[in-house]
VONUNU-589765 format. One record per residue: x, y, z negated of N, C-alpha, C in turn. Coordinates in Angstrom, 2 decimals. Example, Ala and Ser with C-alpha at 12.3 -4.5 7.8 and 13.67 -1.06 7.14 Angstrom:
residues 2
+---------+---------+---------+---------+---------+---------+---------+---------+---------+
|     n.X |     n.Y |     n.Z |    ca.X |    ca.Y |    ca.Z |     c.X |     c.Y |     c.Z |
+---------+---------+---------+---------+---------+---------+---------+---------+---------+
|   13.19 |   -5.69 |   -7.80 |   12.30 |   -4.50 |   -7.80 |   13.20 |   -3.30 |   -7.80 |
|   12.85 |   -2.25 |   -7.08 |   13.67 |   -1.06 |   -7.14 |   12.90 |    0.03 |   -7.87 |
+---------+---------+---------+---------+---------+---------+---------+---------+---------+
This chain:
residues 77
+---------+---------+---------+---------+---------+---------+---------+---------+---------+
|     n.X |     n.Y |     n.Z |    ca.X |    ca.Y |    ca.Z |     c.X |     c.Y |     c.Z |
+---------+---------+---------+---------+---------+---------+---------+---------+---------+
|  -25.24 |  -12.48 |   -8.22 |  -25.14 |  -11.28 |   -7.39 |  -23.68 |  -10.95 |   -7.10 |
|  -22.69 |  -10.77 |   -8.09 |  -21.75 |  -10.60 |   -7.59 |  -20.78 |  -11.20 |   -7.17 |
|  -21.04 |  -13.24 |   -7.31 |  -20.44 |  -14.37 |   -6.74 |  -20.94 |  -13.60 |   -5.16 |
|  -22.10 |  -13.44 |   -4.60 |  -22.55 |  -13.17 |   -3.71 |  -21.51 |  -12.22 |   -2.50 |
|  -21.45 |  -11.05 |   -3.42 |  -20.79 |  -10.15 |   -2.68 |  -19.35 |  -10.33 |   -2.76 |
|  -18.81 |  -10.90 |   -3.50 |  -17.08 |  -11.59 |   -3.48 |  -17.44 |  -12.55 |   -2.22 |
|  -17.69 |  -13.65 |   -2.05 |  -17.91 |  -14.07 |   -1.14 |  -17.93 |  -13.49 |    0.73 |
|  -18.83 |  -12.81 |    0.39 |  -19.34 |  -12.27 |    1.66 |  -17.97 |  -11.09 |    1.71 |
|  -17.09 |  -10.64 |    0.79 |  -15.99 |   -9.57 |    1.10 |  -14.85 |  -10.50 |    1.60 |
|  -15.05 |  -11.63 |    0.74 |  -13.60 |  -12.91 |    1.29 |  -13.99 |  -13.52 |    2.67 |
|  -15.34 |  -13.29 |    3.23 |  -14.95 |  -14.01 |    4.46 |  -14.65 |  -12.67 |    5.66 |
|  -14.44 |  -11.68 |    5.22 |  -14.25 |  -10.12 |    6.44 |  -12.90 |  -10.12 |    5.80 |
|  -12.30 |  -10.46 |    4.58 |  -10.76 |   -9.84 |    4.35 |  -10.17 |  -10.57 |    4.84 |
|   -8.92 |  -10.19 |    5.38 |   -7.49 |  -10.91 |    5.61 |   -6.31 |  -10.28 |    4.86 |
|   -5.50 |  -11.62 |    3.90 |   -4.67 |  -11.04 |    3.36 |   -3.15 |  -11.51 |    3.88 |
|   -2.80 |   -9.75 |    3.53 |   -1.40 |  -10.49 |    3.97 |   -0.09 |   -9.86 |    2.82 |
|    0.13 |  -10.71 |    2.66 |    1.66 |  -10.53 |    0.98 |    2.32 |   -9.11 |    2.44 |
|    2.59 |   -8.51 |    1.48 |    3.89 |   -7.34 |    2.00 |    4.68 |   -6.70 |    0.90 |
|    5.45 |   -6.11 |    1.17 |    6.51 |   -5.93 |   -0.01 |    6.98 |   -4.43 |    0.62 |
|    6.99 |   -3.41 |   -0.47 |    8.20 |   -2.17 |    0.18 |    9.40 |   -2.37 |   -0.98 |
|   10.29 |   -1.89 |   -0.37 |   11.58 |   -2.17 |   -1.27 |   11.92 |   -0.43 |   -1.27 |
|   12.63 |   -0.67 |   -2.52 |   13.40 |    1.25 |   -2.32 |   14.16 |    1.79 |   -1.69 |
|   15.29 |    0.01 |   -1.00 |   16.14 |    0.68 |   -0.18 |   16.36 |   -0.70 |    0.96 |
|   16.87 |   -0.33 |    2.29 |   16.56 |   -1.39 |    3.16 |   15.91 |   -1.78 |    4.26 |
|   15.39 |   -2.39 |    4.99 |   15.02 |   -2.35 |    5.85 |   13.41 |   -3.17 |    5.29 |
|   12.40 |   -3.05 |    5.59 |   11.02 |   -3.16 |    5.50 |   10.72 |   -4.16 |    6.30 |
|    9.40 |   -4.85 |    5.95 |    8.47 |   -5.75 |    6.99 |    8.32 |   -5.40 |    7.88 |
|    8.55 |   -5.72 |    9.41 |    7.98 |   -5.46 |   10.56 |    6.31 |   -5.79 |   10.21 |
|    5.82 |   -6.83 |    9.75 |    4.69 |   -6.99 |    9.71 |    3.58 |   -6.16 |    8.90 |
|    4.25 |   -5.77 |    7.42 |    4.57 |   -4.40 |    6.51 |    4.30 |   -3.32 |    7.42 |
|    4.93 |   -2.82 |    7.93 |    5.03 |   -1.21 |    8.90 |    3.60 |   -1.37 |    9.77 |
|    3.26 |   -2.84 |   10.26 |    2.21 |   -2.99 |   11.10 |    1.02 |   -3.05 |   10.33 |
|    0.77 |   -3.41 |    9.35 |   -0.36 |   -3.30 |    8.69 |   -0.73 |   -1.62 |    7.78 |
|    0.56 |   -1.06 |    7.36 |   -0.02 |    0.62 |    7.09 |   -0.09 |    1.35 |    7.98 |
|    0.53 |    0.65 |    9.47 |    0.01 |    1.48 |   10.55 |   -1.50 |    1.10 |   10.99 |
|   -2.11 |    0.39 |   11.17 |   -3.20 |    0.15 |   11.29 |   -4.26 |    0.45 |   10.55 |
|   -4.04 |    0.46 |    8.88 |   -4.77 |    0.90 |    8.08 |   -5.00 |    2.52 |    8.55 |
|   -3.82 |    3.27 |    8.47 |   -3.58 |    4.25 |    8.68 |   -4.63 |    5.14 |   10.58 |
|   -5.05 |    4.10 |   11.27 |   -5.19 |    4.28 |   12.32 |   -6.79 |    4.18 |   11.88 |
|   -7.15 |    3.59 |   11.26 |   -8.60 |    3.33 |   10.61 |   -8.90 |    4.68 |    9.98 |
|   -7.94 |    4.87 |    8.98 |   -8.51 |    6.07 |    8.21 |   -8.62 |    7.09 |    9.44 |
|   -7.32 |    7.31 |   10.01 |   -7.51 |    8.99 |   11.59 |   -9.05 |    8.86 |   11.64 |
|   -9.53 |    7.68 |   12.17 |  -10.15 |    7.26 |   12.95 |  -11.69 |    8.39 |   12.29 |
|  -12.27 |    8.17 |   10.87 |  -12.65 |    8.18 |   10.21 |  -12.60 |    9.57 |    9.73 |
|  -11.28 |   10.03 |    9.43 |  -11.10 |   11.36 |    9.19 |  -11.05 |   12.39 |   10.38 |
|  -10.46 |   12.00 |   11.63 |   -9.83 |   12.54 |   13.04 |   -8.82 |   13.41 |   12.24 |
|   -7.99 |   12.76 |   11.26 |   -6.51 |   13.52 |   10.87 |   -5.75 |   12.59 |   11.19 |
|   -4.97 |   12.81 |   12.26 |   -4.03 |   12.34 |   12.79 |   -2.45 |   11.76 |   12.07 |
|   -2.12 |   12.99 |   11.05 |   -1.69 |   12.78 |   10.18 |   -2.17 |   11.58 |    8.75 |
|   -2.95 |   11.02 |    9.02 |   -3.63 |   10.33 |    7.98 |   -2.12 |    9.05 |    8.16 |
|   -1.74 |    7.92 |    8.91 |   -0.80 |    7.16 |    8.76 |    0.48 |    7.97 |    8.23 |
|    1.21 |    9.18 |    8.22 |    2.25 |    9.99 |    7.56 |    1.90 |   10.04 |    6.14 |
|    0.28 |   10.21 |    5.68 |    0.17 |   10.61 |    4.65 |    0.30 |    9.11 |    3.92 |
|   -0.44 |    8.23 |    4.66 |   -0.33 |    7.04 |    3.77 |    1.16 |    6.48 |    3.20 |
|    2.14 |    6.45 |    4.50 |    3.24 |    6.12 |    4.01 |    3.89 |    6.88 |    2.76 |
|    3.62 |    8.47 |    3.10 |    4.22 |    8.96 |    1.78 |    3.45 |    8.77 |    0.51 |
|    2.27 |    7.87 |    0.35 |    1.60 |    7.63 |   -0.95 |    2.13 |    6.51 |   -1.12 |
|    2.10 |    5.74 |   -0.77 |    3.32 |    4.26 |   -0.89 |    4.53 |    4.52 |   -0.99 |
|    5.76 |    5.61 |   -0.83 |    6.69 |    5.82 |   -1.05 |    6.87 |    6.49 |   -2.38 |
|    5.41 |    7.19 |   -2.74 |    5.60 |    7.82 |   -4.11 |    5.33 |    6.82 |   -5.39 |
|    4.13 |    5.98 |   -4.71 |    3.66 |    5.12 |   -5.73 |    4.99 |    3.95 |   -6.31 |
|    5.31 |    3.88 |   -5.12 |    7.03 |    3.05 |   -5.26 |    7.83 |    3.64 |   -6.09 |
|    8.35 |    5.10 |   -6.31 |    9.03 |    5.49 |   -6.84 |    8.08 |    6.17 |   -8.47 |
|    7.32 |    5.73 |   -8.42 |    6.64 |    6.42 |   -9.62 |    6.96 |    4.66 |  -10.61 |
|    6.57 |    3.82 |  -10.01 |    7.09 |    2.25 |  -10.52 |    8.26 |    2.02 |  -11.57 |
|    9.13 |    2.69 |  -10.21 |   10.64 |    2.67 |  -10.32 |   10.82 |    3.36 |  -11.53 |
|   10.47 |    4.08 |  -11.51 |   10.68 |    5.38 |  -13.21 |   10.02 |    4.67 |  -14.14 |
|    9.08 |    4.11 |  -14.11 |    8.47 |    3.74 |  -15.32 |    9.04 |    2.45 |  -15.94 |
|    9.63 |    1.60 |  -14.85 |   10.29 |    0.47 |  -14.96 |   11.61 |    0.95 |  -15.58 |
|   12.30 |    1.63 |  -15.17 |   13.37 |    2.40 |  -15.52 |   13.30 |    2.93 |  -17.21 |
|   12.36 |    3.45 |  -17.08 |   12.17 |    4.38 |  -18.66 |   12.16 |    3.42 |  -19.56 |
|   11.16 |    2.22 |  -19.33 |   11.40 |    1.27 |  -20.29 |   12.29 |    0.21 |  -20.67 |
|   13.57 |    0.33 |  -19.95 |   15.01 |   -0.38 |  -20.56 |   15.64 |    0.85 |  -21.41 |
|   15.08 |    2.07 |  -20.90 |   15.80 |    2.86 |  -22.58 |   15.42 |    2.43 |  -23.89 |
|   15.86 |    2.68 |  -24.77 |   16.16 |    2.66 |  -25.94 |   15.01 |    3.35 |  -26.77 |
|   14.40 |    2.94 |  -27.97 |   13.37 |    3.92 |  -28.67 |   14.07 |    4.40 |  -29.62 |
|   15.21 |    3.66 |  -29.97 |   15.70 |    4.11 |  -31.04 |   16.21 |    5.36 |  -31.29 |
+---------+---------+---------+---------+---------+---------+---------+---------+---------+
């Protein structure tokens, strides 16, 4: 059953590697795929704002990383 439905989700997905960095210039291809996602959700919600919101959840989730990655080269001692 659930070989089944992996299957049948891998032949509708398309993946594509993207990367956000903290500082820099971004994927053109990157910017095009959370815009589109983002155009799905409006779509769905009719909040227009839905692509603004996404980017700033990816900008937080980025920087929430960053801290945790961060915290753990301190010291316990």
């Amino acid at each position: 059953m659930i070989i089944i439905k992996v299957t049948q989700h891998i032949k509708v997905s398309i993946f594509r590697p993207t990367a956000i960095e903290t500082a820099g210039l971004r994927n053109g291809l990157a910017i095009e795929l959370v815009q589109e996602i983002g155009r799905c959700i409006t779509t769905i919600t009719e909040d227009a704002r839905e692509t603004v919101f996404l980017f700033q959840r990816l900008s937080m989730a980025l920087q929430q990383g960053n801290a945790v990655a961060f915290q753990n080269t301190m010291s316990t001692e």
